[in-house]
mmCIF entry with sequence, helices, sheets and N, C-alpha, C, O atoms, coordinates in Angstrom:
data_MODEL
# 
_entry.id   MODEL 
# 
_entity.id                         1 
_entity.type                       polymer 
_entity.pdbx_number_of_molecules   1 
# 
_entity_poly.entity_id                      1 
_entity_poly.type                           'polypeptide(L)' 
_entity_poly.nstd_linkage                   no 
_entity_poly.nstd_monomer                   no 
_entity_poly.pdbx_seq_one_letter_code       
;(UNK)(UNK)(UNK)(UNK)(UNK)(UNK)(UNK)(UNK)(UNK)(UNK)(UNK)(UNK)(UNK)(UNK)(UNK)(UNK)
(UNK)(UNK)(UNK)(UNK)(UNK)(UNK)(UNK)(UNK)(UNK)(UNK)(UNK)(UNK)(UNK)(UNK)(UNK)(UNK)
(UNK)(UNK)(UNK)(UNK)(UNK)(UNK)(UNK)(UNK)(UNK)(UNK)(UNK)(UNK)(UNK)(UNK)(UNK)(UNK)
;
_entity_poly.pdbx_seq_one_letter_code_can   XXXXXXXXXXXXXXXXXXXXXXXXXXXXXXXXXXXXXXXXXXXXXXXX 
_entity_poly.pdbx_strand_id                 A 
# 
loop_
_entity_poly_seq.entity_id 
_entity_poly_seq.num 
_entity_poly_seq.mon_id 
_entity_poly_seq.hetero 
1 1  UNK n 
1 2  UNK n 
1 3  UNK n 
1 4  UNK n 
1 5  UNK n 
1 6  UNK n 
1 7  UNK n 
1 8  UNK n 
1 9  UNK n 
1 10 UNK n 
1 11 UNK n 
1 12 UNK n 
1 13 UNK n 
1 14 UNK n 
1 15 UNK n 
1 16 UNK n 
1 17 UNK n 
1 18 UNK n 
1 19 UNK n 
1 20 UNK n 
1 21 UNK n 
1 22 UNK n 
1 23 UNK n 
1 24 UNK n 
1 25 UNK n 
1 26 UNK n 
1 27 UNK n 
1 28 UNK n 
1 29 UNK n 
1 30 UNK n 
1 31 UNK n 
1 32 UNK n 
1 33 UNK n 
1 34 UNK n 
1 35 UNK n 
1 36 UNK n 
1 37 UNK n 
1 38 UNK n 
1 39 UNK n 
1 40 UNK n 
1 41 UNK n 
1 42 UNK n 
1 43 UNK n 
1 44 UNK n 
1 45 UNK n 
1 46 UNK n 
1 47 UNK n 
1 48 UNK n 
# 
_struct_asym.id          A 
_struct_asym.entity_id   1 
# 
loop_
_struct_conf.conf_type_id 
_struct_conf.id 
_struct_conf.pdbx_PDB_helix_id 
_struct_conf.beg_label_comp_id 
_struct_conf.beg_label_asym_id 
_struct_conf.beg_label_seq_id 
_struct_conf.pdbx_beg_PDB_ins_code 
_struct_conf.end_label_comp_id 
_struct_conf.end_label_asym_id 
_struct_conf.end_label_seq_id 
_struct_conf.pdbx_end_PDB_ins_code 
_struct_conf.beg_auth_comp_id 
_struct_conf.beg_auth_asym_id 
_struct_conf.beg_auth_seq_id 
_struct_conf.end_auth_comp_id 
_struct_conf.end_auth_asym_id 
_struct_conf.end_auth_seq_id 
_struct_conf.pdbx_PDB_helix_class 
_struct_conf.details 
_struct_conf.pdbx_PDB_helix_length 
HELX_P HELX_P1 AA1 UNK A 7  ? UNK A 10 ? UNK A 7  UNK A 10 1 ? 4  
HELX_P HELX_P2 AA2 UNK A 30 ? UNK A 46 ? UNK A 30 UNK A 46 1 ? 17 
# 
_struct_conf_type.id          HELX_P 
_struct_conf_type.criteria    ? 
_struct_conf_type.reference   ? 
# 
loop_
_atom_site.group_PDB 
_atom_site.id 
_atom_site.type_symbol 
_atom_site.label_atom_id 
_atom_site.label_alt_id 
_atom_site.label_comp_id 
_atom_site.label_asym_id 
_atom_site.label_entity_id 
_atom_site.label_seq_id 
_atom_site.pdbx_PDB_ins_code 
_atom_site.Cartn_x 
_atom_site.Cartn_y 
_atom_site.Cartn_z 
_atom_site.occupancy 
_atom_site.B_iso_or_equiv 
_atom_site.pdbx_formal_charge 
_atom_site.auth_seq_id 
_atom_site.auth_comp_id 
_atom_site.auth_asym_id 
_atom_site.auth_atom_id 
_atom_site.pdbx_PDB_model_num 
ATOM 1   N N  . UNK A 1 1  ? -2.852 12.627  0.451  1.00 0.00 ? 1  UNK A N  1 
ATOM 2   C CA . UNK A 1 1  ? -2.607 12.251  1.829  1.00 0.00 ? 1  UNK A CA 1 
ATOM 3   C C  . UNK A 1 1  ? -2.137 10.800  1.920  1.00 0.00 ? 1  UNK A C  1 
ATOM 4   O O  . UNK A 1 1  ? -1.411 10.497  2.867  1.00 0.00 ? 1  UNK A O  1 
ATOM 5   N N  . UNK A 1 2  ? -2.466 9.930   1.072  1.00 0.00 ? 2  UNK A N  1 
ATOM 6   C CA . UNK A 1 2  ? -2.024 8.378   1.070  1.00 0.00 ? 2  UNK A CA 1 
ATOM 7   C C  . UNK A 1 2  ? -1.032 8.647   0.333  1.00 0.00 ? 2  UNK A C  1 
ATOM 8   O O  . UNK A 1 2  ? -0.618 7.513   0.578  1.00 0.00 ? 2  UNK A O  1 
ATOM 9   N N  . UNK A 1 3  ? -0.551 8.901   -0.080 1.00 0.00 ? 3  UNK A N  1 
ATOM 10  C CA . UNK A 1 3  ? 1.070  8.950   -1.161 1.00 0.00 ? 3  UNK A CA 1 
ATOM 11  C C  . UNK A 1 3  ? 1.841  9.169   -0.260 1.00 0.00 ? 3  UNK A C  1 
ATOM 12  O O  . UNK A 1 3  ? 2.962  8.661   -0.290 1.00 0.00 ? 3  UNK A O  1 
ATOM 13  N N  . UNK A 1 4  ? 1.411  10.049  0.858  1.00 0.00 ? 4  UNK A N  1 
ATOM 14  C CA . UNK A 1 4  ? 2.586  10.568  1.927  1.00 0.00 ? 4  UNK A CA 1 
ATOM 15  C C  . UNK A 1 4  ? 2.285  9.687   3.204  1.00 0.00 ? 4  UNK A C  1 
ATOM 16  O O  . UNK A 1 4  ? 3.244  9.646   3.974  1.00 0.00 ? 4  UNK A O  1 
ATOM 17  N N  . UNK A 1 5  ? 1.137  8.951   3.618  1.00 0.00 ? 5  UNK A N  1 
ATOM 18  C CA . UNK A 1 5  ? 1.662  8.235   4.035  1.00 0.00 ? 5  UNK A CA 1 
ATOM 19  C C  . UNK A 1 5  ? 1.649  6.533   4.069  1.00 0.00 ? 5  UNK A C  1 
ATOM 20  O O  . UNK A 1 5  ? 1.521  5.692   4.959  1.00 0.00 ? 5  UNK A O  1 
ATOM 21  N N  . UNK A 1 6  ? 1.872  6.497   2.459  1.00 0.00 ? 6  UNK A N  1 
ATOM 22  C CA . UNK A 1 6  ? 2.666  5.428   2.092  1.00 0.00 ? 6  UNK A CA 1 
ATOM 23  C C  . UNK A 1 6  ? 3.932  5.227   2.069  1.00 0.00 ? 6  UNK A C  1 
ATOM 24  O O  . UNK A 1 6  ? 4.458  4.198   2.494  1.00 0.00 ? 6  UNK A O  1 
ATOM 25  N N  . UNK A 1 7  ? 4.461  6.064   1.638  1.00 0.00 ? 7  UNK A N  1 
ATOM 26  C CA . UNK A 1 7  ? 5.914  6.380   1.803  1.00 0.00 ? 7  UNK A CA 1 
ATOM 27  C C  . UNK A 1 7  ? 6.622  6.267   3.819  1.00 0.00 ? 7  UNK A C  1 
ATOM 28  O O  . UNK A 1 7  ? 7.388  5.726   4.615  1.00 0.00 ? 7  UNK A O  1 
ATOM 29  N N  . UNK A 1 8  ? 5.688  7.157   3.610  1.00 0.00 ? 8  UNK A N  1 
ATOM 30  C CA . UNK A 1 8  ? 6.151  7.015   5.283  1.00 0.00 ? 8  UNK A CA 1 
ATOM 31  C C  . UNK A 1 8  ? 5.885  5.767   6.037  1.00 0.00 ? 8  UNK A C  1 
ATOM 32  O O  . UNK A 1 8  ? 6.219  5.821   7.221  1.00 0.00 ? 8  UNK A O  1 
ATOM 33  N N  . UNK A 1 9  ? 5.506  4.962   5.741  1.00 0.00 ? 9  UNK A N  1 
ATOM 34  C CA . UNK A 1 9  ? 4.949  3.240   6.193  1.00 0.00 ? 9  UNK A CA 1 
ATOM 35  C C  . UNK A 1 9  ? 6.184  2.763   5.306  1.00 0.00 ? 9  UNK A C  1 
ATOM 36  O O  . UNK A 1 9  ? 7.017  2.048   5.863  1.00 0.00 ? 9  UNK A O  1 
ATOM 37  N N  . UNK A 1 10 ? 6.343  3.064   4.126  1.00 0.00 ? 10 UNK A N  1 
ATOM 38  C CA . UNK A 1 10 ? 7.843  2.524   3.684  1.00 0.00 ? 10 UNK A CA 1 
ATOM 39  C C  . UNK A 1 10 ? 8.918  2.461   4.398  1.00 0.00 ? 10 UNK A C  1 
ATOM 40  O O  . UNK A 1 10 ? 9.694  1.505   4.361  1.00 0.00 ? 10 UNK A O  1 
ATOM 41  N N  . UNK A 1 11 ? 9.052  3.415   5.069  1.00 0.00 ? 11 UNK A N  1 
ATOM 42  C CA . UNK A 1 11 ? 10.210 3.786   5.658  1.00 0.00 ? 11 UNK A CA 1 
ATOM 43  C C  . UNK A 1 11 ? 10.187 3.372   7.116  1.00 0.00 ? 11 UNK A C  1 
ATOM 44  O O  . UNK A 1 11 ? 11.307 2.992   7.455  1.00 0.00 ? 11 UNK A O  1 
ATOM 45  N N  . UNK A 1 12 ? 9.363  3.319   8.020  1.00 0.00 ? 12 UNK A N  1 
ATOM 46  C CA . UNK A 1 12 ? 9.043  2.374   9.117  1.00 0.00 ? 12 UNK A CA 1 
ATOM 47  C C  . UNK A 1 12 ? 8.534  1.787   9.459  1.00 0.00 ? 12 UNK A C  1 
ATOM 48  O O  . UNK A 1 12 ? 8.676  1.559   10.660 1.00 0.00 ? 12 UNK A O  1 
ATOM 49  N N  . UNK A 1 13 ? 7.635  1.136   8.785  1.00 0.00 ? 13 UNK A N  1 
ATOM 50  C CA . UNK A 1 13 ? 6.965  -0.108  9.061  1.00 0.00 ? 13 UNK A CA 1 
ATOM 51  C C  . UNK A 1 13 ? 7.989  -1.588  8.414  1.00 0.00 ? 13 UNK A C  1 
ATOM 52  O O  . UNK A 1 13 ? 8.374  -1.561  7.245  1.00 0.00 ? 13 UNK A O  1 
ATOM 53  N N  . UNK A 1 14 ? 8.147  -2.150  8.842  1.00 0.00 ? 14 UNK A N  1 
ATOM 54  C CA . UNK A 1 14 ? 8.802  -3.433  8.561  1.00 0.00 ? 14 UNK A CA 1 
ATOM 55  C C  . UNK A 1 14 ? 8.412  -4.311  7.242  1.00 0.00 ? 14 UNK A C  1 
ATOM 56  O O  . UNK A 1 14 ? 7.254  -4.266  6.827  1.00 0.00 ? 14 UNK A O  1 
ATOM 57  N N  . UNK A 1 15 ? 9.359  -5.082  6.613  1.00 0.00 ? 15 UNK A N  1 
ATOM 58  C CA . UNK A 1 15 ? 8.698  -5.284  5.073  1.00 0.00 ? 15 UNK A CA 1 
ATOM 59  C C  . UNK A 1 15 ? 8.790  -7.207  5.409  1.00 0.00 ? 15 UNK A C  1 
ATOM 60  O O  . UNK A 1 15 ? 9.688  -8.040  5.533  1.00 0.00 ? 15 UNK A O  1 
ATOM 61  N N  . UNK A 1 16 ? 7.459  -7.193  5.441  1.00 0.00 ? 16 UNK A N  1 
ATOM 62  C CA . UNK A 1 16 ? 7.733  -8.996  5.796  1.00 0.00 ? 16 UNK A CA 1 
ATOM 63  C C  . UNK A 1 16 ? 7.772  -9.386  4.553  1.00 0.00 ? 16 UNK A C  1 
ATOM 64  O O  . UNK A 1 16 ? 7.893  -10.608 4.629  1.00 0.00 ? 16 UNK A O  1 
ATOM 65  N N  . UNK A 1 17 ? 7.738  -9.031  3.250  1.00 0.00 ? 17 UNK A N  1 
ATOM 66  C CA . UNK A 1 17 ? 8.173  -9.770  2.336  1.00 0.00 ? 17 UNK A CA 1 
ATOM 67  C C  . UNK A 1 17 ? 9.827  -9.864  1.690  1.00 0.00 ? 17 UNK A C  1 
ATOM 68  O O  . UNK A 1 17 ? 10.237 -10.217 0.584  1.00 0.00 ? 17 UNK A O  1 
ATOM 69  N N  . UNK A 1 18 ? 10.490 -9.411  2.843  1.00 0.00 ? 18 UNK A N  1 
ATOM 70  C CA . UNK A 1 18 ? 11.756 -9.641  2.554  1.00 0.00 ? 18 UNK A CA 1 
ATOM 71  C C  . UNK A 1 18 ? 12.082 -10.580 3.986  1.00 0.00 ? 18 UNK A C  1 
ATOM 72  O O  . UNK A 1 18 ? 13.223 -11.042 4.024  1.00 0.00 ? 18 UNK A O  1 
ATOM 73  N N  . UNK A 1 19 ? 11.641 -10.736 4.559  1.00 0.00 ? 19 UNK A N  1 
ATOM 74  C CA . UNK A 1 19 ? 11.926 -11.120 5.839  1.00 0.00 ? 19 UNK A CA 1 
ATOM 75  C C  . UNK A 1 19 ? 10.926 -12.842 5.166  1.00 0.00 ? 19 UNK A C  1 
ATOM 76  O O  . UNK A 1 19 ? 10.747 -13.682 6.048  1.00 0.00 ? 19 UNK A O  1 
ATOM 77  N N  . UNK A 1 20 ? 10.503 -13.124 4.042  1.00 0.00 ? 20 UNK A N  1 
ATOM 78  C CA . UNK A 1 20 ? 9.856  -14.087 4.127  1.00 0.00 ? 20 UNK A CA 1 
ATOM 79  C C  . UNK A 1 20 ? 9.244  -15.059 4.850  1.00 0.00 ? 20 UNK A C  1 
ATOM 80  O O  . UNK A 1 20 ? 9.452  -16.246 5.105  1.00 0.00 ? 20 UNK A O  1 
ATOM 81  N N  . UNK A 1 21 ? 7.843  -13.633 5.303  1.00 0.00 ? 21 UNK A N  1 
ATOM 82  C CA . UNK A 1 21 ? 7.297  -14.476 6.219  1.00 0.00 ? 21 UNK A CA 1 
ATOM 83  C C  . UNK A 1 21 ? 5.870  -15.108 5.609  1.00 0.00 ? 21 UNK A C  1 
ATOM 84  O O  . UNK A 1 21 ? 5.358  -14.627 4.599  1.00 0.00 ? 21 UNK A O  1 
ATOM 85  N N  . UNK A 1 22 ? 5.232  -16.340 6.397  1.00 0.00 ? 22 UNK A N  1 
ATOM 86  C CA . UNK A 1 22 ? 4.715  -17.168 5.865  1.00 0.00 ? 22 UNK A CA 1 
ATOM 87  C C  . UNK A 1 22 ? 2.876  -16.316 6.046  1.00 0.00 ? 22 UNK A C  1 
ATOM 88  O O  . UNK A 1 22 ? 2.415  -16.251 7.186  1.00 0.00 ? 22 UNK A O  1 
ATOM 89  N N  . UNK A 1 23 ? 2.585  -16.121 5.634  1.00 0.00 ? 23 UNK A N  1 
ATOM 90  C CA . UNK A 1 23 ? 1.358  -15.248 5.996  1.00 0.00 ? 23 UNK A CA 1 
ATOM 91  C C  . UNK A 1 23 ? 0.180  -16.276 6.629  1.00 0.00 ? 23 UNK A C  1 
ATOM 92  O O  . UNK A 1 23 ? -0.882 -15.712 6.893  1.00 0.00 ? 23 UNK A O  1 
ATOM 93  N N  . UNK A 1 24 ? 0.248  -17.651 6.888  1.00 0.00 ? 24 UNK A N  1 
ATOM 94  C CA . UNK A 1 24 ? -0.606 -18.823 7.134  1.00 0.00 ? 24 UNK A CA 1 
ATOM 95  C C  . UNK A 1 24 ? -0.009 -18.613 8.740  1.00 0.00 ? 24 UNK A C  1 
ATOM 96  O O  . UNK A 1 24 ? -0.604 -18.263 9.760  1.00 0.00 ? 24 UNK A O  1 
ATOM 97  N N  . UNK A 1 25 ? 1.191  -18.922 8.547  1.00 0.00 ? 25 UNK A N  1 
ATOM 98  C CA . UNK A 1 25 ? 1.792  -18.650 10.318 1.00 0.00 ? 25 UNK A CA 1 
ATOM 99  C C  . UNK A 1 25 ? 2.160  -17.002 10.619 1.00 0.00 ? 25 UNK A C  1 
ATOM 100 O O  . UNK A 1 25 ? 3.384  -16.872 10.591 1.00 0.00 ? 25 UNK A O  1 
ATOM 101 N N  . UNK A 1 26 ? 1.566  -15.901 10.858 1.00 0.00 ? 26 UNK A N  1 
ATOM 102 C CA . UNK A 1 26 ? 1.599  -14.553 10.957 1.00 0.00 ? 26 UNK A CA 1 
ATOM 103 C C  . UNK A 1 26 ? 0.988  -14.527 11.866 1.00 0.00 ? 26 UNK A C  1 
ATOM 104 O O  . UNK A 1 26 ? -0.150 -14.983 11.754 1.00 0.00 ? 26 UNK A O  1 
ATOM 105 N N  . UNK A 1 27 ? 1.407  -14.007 13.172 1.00 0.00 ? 27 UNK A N  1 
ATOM 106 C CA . UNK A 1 27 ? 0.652  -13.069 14.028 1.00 0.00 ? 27 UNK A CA 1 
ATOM 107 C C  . UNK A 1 27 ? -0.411 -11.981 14.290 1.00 0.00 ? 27 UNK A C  1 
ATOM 108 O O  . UNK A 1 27 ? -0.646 -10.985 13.606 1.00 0.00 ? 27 UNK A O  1 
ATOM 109 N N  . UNK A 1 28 ? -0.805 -12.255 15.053 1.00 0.00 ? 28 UNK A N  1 
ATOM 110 C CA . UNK A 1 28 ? -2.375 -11.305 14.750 1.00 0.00 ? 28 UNK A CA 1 
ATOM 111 C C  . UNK A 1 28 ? -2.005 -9.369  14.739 1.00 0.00 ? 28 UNK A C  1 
ATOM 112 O O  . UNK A 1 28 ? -2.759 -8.486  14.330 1.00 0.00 ? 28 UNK A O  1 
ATOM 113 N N  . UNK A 1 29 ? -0.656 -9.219  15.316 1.00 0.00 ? 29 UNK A N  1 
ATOM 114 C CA . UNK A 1 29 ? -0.109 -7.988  15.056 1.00 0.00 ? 29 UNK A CA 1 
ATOM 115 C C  . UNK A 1 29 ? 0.887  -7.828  13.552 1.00 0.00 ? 29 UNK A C  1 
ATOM 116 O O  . UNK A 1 29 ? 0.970  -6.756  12.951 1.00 0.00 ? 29 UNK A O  1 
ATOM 117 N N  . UNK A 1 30 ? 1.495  -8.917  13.170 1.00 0.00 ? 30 UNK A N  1 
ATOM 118 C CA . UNK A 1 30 ? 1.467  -8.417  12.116 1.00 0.00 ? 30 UNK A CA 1 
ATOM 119 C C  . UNK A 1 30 ? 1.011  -8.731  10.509 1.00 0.00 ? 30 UNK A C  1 
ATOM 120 O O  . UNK A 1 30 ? 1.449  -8.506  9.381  1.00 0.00 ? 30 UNK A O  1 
ATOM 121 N N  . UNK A 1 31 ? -0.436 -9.560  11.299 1.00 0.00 ? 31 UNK A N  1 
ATOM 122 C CA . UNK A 1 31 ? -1.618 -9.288  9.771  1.00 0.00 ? 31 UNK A CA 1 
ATOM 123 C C  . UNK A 1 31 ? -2.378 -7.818  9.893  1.00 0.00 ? 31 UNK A C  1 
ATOM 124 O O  . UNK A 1 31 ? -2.944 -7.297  8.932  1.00 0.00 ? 31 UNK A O  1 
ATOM 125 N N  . UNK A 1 32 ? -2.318 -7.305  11.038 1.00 0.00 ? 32 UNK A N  1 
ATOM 126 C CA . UNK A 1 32 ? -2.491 -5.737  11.353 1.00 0.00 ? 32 UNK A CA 1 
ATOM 127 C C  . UNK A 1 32 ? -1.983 -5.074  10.422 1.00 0.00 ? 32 UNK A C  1 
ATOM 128 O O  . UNK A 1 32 ? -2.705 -4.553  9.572  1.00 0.00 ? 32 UNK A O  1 
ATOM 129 N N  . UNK A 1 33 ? -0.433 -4.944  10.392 1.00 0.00 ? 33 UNK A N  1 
ATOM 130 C CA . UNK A 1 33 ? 0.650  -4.594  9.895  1.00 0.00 ? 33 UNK A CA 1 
ATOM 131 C C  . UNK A 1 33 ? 0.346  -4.301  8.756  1.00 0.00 ? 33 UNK A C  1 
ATOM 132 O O  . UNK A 1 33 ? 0.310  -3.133  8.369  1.00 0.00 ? 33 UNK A O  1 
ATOM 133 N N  . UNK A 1 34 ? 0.016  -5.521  7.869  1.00 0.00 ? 34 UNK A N  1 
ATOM 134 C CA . UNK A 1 34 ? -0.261 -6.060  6.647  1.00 0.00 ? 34 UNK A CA 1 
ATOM 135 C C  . UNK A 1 34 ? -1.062 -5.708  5.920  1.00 0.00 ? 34 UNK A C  1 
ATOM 136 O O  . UNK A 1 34 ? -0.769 -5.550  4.735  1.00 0.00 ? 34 UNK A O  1 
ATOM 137 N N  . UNK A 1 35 ? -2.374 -5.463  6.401  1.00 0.00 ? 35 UNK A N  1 
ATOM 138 C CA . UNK A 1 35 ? -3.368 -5.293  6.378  1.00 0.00 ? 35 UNK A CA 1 
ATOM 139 C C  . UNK A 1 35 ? -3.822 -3.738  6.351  1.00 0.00 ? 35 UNK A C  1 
ATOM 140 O O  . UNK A 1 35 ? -4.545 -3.289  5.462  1.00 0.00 ? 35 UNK A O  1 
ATOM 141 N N  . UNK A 1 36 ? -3.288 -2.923  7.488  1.00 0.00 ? 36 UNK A N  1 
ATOM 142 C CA . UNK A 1 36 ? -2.913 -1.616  7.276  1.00 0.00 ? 36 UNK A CA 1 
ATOM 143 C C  . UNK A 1 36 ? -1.820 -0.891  6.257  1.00 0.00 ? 36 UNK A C  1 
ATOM 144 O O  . UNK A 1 36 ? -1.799 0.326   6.077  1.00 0.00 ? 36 UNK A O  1 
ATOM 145 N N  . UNK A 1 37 ? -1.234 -1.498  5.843  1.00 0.00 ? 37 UNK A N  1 
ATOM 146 C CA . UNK A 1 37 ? -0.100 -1.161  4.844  1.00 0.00 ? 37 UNK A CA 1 
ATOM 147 C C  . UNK A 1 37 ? -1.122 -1.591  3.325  1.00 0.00 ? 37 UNK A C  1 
ATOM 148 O O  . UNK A 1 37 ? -1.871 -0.627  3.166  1.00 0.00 ? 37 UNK A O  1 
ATOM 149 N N  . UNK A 1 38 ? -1.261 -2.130  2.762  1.00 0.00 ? 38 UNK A N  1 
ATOM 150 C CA . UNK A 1 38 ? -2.707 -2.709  1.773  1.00 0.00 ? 38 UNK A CA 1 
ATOM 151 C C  . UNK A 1 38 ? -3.610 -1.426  1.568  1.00 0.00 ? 38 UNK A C  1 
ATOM 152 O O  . UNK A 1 38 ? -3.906 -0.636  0.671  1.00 0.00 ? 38 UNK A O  1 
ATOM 153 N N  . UNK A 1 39 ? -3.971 -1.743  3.352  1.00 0.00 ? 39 UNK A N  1 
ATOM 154 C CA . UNK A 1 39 ? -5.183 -0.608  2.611  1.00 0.00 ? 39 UNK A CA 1 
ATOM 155 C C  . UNK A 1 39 ? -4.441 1.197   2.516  1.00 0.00 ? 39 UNK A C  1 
ATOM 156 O O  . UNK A 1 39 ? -5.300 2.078   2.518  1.00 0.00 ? 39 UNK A O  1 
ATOM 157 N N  . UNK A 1 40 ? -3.367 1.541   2.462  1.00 0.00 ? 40 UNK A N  1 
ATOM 158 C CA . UNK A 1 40 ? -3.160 2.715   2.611  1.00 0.00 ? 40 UNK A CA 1 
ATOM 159 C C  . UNK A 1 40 ? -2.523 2.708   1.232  1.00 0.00 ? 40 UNK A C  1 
ATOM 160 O O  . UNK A 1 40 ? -2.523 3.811   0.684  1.00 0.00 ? 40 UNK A O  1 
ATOM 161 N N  . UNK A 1 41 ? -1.875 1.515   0.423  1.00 0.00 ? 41 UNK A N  1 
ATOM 162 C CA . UNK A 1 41 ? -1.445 1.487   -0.565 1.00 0.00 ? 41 UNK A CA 1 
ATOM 163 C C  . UNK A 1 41 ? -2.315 1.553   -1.761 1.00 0.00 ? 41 UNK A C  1 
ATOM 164 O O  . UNK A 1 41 ? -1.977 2.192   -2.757 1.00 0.00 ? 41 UNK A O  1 
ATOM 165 N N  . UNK A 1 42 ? -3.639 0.778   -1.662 1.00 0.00 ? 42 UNK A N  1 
ATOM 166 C CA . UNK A 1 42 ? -4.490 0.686   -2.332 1.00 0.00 ? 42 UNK A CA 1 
ATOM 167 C C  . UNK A 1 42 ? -5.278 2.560   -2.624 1.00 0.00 ? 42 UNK A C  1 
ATOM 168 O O  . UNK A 1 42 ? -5.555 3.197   -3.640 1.00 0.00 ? 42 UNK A O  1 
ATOM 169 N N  . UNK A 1 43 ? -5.381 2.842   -1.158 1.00 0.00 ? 43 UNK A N  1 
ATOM 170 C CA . UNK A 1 43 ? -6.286 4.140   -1.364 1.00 0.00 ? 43 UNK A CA 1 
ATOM 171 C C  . UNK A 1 43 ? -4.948 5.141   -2.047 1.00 0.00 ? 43 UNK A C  1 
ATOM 172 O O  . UNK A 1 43 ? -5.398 6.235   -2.388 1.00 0.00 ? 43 UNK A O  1 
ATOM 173 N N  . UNK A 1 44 ? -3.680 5.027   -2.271 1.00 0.00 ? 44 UNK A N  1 
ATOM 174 C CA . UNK A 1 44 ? -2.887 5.899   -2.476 1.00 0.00 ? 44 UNK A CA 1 
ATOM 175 C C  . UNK A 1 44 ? -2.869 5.936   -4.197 1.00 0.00 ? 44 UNK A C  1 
ATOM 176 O O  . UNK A 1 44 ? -2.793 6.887   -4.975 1.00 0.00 ? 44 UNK A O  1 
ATOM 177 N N  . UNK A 1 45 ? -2.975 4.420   -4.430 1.00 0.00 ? 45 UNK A N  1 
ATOM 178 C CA . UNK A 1 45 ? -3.100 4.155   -6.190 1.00 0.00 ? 45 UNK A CA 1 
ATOM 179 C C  . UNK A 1 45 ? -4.333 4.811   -6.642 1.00 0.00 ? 45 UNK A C  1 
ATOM 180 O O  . UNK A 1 45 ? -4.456 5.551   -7.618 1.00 0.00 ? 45 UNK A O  1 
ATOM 181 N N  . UNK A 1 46 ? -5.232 4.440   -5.801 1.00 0.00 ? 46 UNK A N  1 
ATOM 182 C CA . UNK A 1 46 ? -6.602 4.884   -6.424 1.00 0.00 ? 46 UNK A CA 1 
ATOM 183 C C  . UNK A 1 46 ? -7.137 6.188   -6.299 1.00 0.00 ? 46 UNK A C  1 
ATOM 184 O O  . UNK A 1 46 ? -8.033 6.619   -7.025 1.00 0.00 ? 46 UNK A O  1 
ATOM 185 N N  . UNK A 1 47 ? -6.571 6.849   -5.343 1.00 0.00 ? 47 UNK A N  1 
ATOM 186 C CA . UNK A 1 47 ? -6.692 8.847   -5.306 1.00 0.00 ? 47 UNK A CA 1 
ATOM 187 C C  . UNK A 1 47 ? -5.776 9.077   -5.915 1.00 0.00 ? 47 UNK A C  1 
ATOM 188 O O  . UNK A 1 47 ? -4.706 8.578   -5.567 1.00 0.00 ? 47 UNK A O  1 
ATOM 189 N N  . UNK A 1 48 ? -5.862 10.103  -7.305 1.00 0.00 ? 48 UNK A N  1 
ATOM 190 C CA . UNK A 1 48 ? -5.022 10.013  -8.048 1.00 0.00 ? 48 UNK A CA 1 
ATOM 191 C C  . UNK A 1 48 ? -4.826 11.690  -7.925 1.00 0.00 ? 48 UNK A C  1 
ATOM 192 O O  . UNK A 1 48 ? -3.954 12.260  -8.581 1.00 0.00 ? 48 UNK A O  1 
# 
């Protein structure tokens, strides 16, 4: 279930590390962002 929707957060969620953003100056919506993308990536590596 996290593999699919990691992928799918790939594909529309926004990638602030190309957009080089400063994570010290980040908005409280998108350390959300951030933060939700992490943890869906993490549980996707680790359910194997």
């Amino acid at each position: 279930m996290y593999k699919i929707l990691a992928k799918i957060n790939k594909i529309l969620l926004p990638s602030f590390t190309k957009q080089r953003l400063d994570l010290a100056k980040a908005k409280k919506w998108q350390m959300a962002i951030i933060g939700y993308k992490y943890y869906v990536t993490t549980r996707a590596l680790t359910n194997k």
